[in-house]
N, C-alpha and C positions, 0 to 999 in steps of 0.2 A: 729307164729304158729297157728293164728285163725282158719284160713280157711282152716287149714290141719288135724285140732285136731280131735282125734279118728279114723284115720286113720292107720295103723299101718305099709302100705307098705312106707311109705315115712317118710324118714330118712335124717338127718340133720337140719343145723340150717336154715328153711325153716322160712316163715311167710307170711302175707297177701300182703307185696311187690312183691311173685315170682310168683303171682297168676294173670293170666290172665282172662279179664271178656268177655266174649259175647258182641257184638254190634248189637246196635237197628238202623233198617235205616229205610225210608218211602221211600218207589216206586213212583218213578213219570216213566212218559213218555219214557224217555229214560235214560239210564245207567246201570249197572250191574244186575239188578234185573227186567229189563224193559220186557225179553225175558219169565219169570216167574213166575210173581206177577200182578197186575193189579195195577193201580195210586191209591197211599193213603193207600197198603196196609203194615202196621208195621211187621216189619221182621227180625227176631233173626237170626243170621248168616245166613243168607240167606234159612236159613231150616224150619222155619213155622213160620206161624202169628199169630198172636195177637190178641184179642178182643176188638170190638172198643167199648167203650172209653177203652184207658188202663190207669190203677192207677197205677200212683206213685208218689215214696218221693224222690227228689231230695237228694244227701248228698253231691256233690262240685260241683263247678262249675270254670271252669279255660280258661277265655277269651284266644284266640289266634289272629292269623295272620296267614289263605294259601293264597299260590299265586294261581294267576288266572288264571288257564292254561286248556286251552279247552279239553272235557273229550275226550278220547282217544288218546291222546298226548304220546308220546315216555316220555317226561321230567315226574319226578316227581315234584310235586310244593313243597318249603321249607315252612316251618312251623316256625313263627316268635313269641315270647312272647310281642313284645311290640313295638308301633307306632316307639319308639322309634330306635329299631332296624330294619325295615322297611327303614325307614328313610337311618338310614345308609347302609344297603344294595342297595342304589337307587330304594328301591321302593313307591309307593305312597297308601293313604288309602281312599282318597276321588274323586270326579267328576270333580277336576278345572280344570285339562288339560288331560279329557277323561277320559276312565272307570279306575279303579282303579288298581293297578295290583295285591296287595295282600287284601282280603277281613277279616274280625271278623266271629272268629265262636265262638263257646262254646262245650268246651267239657265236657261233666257232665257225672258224677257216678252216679247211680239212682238204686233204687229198687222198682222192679216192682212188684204187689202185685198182686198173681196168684187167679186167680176165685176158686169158690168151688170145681169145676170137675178139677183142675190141677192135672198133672201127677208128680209125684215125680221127673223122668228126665228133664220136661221142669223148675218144679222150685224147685230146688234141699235143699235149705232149709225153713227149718220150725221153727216157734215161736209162740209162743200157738196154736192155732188150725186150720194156714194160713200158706201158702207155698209161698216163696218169689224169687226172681230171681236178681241176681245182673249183671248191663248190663253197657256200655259206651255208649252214646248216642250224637255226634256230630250236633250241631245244625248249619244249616247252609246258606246259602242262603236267599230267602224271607221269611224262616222260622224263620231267627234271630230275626227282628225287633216285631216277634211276638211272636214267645215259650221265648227268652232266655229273652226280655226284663219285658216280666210275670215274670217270674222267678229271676231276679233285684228287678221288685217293690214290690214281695212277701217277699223278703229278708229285705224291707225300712220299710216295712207296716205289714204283718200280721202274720209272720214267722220271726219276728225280732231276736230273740233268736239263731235260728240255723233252716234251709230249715228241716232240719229233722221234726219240730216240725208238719206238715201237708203234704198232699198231695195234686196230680195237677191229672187233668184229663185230658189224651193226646185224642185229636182227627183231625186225619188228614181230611181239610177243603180244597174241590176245590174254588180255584179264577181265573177271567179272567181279562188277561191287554192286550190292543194291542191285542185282538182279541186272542190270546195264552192262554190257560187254563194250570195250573199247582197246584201243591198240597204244603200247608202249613201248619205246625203243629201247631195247637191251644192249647193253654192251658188253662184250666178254674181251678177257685181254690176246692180242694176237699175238705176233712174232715181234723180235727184236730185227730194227731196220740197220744195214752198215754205213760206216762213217761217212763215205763218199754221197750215200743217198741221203745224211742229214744234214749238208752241207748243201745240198742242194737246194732241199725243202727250205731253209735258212735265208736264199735268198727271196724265198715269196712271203715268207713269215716276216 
């Protein structure tokens, strides 16, 4: 009932399971947002963007498995939980015998910590005097080995506790390989959050 409470049109035995969150994706070059957005720009259901750097606090993080399937493909690619099952579906996760067919992402829960000028709609809730935005954010691609492995060592080292306990500062970073320039989400570590605000995050996590 969290994320429904004080509401009074919605009835039943509802709770923070039946609630769908917003997803955060970064524009590169080509795919669904290529036709609308510029490369590097953060973008909330594909309806406006974000300010760079964006803050926020991680609250899970849940490694996967998609398959590798070239973007505008008829197929959907399946979505595996573990090498393990990778494996037994015939498929592979590393370079021995060519590219891989299913890659690691990360899918994380995160809340985004809206600027002073936020609009009530864009981050619909609030705790003490700051308005927050609760989003899914898939890390994926050359982005992994950079946001989500921050996001690892922050978990080993300085947020041991729980990722709640700080925040990360996203800022999408051009790189060039092979002459190809594309965008990668960087993370740098931000501030330490207080007890009451982790306590909070806690009940959405």
């Amino acid at each position: 009932s969290l994320a429904l409470t004080g509401n009074e049109d919605i009835l039943g035995d509802f709770d923070s399971s039946d609630l769908t969150f917003p997803t955060l994706s970064i524009a590169q070059g080509v795919g669904p947002l290529a036709d609308d957005w510029e490369k590097g720009d953060m973008v909330i259901d594909g309806d406006f963007k974000l300010d760079e750097p964006a803050e926020l606090t991680v609250l899970r993080v849940n490694k996967r498995f998609v398959e590798n399937i070239p973007y505008g493909a008829d197929e959907t690619p399946r979505v595996l939980n573990s090498k393990e099952d990778v494996l037994a579906a015939g498929g592979t996760t590393s370079w021995d015998d060519g590219p891989p067919s299913f890659k690691a992402v990360a899918d994380c829960l995160i809340c985004l910590h809206g600027p002073a000028e936020s609009t009530q709609i864009q981050y619909p809730f609030e705790f003490g005097k700051n308005r927050y935005m609760f989003a899914m954010w898939r890390i994926k691609g050359a982005s992994y080995k950079h946001a989500a492995k921050t996001i690892i060592q922050a978990a080993n080292m300085y947020y041991r506790n729980t990722l709640r306990e700080g925040t990360f500062f996203l800022n999408p970073t051009k790189e060039v390989n092979n002459g190809n320039s594309y965008i990668v989400a960087k993370l740098a570590r931000g501030s330490m959050n207080d007890a009451k605000f982790i306590s909070w995050l806690g009940e959405f996590a």
